[in-house]
C-alpha positions as CSV (number, residue, x, y, z in Angstrom):
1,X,19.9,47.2,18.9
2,X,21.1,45.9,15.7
3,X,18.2,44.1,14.1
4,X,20.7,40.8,13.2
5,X,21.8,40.5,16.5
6,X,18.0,40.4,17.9
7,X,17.0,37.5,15.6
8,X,21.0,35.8,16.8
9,X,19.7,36.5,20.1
10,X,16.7,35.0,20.2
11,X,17.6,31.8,17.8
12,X,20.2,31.2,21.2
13,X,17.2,31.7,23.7
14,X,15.5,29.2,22.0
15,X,18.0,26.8,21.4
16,X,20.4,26.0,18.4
17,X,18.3,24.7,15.6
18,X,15.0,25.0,16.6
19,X,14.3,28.6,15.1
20,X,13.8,27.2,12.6
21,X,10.8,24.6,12.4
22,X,10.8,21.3,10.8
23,X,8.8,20.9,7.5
24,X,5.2,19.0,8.2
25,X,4.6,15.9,6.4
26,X,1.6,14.5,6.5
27,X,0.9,10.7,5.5
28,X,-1.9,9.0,5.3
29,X,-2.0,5.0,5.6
30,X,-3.9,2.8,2.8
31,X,-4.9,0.8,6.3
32,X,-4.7,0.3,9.9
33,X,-1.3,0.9,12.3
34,X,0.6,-2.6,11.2
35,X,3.5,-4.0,9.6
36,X,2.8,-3.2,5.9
37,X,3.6,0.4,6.7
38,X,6.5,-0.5,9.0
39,X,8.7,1.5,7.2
40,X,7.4,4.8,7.4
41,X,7.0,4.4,11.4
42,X,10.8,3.1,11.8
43,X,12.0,6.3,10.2
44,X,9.3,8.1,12.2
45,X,11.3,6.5,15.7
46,X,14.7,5.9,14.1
47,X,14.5,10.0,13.6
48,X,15.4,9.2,9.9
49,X,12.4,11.9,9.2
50,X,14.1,14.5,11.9
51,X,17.6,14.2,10.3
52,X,15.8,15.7,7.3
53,X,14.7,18.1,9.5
54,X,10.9,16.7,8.7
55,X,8.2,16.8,11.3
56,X,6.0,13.6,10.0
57,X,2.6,13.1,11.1
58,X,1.4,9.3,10.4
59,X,-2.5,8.9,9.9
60,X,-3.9,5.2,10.1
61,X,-6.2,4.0,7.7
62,X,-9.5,1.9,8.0
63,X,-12.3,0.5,6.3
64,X,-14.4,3.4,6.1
65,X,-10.9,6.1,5.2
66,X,-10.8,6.2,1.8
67,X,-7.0,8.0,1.0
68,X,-7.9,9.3,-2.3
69,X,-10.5,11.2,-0.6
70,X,-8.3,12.6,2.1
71,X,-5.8,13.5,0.4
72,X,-8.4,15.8,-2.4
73,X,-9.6,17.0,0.8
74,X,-6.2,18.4,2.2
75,X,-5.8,15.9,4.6
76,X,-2.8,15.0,3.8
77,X,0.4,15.6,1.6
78,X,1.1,12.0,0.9
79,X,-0.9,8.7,0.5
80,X,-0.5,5.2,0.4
81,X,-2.4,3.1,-2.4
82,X,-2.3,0.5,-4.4
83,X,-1.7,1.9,-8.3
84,X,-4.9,0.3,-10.0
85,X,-7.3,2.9,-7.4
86,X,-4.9,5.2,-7.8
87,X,-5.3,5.1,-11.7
88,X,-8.8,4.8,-11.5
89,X,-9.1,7.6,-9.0
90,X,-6.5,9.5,-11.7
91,X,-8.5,8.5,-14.8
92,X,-12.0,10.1,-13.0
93,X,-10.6,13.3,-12.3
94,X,-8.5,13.2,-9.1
95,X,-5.1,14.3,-10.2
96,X,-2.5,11.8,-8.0
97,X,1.0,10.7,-9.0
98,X,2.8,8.3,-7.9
99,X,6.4,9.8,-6.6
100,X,7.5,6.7,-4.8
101,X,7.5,2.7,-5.4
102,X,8.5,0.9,-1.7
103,X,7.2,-2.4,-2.5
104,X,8.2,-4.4,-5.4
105,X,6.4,-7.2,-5.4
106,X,2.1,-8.1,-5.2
107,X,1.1,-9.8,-2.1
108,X,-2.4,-10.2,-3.0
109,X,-3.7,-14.0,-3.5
110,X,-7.1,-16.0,-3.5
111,X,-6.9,-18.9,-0.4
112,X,-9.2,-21.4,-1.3
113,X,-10.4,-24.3,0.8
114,X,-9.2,-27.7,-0.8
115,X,-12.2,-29.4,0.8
116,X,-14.2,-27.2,-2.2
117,X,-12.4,-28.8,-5.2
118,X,-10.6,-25.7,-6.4
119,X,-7.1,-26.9,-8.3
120,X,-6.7,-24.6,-10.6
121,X,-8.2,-21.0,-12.2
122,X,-10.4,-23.0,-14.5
123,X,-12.2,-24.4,-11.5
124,X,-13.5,-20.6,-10.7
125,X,-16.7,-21.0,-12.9
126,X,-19.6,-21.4,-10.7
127,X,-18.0,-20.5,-7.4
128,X,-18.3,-18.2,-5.2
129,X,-15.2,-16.0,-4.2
130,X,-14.7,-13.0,-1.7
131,X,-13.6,-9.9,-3.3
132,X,-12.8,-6.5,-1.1
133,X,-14.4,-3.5,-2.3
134,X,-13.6,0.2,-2.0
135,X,-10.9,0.4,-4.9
136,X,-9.3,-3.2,-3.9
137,X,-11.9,-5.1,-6.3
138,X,-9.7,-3.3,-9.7
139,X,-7.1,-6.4,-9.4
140,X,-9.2,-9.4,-8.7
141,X,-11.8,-7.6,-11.7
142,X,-8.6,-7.7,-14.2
143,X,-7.7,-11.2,-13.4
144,X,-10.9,-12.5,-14.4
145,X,-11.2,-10.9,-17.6
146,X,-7.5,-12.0,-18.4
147,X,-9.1,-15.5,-17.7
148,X,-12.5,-14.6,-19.7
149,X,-15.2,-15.5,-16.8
150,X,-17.8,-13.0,-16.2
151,X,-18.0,-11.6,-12.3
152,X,-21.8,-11.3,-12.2
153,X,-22.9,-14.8,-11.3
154,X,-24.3,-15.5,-14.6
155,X,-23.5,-18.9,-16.2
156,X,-19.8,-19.9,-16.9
157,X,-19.0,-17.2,-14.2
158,X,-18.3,-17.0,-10.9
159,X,-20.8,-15.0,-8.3
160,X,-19.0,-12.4,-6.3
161,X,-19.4,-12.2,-2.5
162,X,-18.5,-8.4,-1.2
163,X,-15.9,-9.6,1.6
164,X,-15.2,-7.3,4.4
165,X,-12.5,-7.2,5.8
166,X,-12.0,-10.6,7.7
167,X,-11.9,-14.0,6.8
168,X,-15.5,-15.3,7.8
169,X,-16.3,-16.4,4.6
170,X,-14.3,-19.2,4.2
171,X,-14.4,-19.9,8.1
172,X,-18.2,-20.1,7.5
173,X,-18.1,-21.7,4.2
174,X,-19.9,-19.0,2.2
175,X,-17.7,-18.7,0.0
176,X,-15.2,-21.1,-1.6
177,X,-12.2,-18.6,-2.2
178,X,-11.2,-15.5,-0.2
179,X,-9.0,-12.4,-1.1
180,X,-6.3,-12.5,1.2
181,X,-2.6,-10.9,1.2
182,X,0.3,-12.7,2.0
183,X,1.1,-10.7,5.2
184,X,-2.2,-10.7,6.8
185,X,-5.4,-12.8,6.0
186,X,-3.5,-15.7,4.9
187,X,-2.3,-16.2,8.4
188,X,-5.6,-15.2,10.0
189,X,-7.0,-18.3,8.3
190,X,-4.2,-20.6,9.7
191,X,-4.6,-19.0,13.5
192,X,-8.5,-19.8,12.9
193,X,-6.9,-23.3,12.9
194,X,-7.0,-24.0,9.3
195,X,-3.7,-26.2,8.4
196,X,-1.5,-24.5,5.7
197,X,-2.1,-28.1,3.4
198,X,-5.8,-28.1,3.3
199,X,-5.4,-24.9,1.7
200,X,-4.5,-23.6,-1.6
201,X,-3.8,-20.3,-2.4
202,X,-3.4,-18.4,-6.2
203,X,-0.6,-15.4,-6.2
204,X,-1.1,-12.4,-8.3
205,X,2.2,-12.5,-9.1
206,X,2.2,-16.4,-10.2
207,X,-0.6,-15.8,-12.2
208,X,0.7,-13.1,-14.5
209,X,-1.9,-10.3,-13.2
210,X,0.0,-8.6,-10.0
211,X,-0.1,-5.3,-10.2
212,X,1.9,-2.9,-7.8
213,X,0.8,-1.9,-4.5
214,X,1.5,0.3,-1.8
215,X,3.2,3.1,-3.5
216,X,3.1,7.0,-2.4
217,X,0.9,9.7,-4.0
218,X,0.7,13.1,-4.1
219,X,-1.5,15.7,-6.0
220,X,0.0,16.8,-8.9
221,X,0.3,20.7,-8.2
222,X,2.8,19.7,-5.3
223,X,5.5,18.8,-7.8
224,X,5.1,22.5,-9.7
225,X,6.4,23.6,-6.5
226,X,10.5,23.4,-5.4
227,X,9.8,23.7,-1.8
228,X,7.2,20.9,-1.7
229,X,9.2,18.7,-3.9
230,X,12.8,19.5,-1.7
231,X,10.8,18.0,1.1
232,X,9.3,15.2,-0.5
233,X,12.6,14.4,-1.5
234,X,14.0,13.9,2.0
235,X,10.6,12.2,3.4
236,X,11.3,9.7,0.5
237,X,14.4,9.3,1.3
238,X,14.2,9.1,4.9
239,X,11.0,6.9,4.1
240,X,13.3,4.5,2.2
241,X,15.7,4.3,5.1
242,X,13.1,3.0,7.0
243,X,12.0,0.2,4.9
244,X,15.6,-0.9,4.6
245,X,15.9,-1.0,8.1
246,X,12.8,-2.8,8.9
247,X,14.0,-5.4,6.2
248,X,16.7,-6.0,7.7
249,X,15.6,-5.9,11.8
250,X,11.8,-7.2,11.7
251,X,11.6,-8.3,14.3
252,X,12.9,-4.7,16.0
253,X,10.6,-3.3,13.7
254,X,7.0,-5.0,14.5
255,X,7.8,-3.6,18.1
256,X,8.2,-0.2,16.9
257,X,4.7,-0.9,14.7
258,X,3.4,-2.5,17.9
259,X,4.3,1.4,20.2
260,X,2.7,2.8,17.6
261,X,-0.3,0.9,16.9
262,X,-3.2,2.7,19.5
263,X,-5.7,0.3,19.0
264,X,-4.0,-2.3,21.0
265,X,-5.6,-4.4,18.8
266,X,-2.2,-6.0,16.8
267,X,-0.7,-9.0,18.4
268,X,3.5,-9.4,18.7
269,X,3.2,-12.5,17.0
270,X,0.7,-11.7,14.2
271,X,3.2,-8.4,13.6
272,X,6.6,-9.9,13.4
273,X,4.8,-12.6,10.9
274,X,3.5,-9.9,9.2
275,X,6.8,-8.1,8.7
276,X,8.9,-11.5,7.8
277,X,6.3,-11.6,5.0
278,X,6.2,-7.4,3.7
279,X,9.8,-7.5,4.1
280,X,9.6,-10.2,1.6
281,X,7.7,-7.5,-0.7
282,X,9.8,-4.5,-0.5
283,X,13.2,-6.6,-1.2
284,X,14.5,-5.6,-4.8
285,X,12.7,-1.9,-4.5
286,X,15.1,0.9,-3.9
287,X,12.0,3.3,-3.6
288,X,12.2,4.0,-7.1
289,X,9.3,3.2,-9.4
290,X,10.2,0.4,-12.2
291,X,8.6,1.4,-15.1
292,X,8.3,-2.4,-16.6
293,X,6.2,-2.9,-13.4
294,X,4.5,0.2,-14.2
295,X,3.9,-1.0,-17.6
296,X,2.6,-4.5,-17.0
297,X,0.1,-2.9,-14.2
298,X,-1.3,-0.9,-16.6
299,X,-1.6,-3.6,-19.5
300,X,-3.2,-5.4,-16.9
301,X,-5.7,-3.0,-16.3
302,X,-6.6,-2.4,-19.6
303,X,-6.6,-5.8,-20.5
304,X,-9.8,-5.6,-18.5
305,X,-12.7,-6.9,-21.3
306,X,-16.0,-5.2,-21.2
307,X,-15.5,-3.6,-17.8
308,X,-11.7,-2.3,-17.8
309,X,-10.7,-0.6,-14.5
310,X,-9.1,2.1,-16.6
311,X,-10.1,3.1,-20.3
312,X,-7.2,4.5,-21.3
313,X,-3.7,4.9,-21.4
314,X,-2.6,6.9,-18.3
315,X,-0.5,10.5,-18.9
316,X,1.4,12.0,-16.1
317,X,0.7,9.1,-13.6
318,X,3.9,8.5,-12.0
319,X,7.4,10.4,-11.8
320,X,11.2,9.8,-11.0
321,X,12.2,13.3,-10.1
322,X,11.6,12.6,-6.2
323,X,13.5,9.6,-6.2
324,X,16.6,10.5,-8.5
325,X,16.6,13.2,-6.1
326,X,16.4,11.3,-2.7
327,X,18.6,8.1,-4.2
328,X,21.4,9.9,-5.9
């Protein structure tokens, strides 16, 4: 039997199209299943990722998954992170660029209880503020050395109170500002039954110091290889797809978070505020990196005084060719 009609043959028995297999993506979260990664899971149901013939697995995050770590392990092919771990991570060895920018815009702040006093950054001396750890500190670090008060509790600083990740501190008055994100803690605080006015919160972004989170990383010898970088392109692009979708339907896309989420431990309303608020975020990004975000992210960094998150200017940290490809 002719040897070409065999493999015809058995492509039929098996169905058009699936002799073929779909290209494995793996992508691993920065956090839990919720609506800051809404995106990637409404082009994982949409089947944006199967019209680019793209077989995606979706790992969630959590406080003791560190992505970096996956992803130098093999883990996965992609990660989510915020760029100054990413740099720091970069700068100590672990080779990650960033190929993709989905979200435009900082929603990191510090909620502070008005009861406390706190009007303005020069009311920080002397406090005590909650600060996340485990690569998430590199922002909040920066900002104070931009304002010139020392994080170790000594005299004209402020002392800093490792925060997990919930909002007890300020609930239990140990501390007289939080971290908190726009999409997420912020509203925890308000459903402990906090009112919004005896509140007042500091943006990154208003402050000068945002620097850009949520962007996609992969290890730097995937882009040495066309086949890798071919299917990045089409996970990016289906990716984007995604986010653009969930912009514009979030309330359609916290449900699809919501199937996804395993836990059972996301509520409907907590998840469509969430996404009202991320969608917020991603506006403005096309997927492509902006390289005057880039830039002022990494002056911020650097700006960092005695204890700088990075020591030096960053080579090789981020590329376009994935998303000229996927947006063109």
């Amino acid at each position: 039997m002719d040897v070409k009609l065999t493999g015809a043959l058995a492509a039929l028995l098996l169905g058009t199209g699936s002799a073929q297999a779909a290209d494995e993506v793996t992508l691993q979260l920065k956090w839990v299943t919720q609506a800051q990664f809404a995106g990637y899971y409404v082009a994982l149901d949409k089947g944006f990722y199967d019209e680019e013939d793209l077989d995606v697995t979706i790992k969630p995050g959590g406080p003791d998954i560190a992505p970096s770590q996956v992803i130098a392990g093999g883990g996965a092919d992609v990660m989510i992170d915020w760029m100054p771990s990413a740099l720091a991570a970069r700068e100590k060895g672990l080779p990650i660029v960033n190929i993709a920018q989905p979200y435009k815009s900082s929603g990191m702040m510090l909620t502070c209880l008005k009861e406390t006093g706190v009007e303005s950054p020069e009311d920080f001396p002397g406090r005590t503020l909650g600060v996340w750890f485990f690569g998430n500190e590199y922002p909040f670090l920066s900002w104070m050395a931009h304002l010139g008060i020392p994080t170790d509790g000594s005299e004209g600083g402020v002392t800093v109170l490792k925060q997990g990740f919930n909002v007890d501190p300020l609930l239990q008055k140990q501390a007289d500002c939080i971290s908190t994100m726009t999409y997420n803690e912020y509203w925890q605080v308000i459903d402990a039954g906090i009112a919004p006015e005896e509140l007042i919160t500091f943006k990154y972004e208003d402050q000068g110091v945002a620097t850009l989170e949520d962007g996609l990383y992969v290890l730097e010898e995937k882009l040495d290889d066309p086949a890798e970088v071919d299917k990045l392109v089409r996970f990016v692009r289906a990716s984007m797809k995604g986010w653009k979708w969930a912009e514009a339907n979030p309330e359609e896309a916290a449900m699809i978070v919501l199937d996804h989420d395993e836990t059972g431990a996301q509520t409907e309303k907590h998840q469509i505020r969430m996404m009202g608020e991320v969608a917020k975020l991603t506006a403005g990004s096309n997927g492509a990196l902006d390289p005057e975000d880039y830039r002022r992210t990494v002056d911020t960094l650097l700006a960092g005084g005695s204890d700088p998150v990075i020591t030096r200017e960053p080579e090789g940290a981020w590329t376009h060719v994935v998303t000229d490809a996927a947006l063109h």
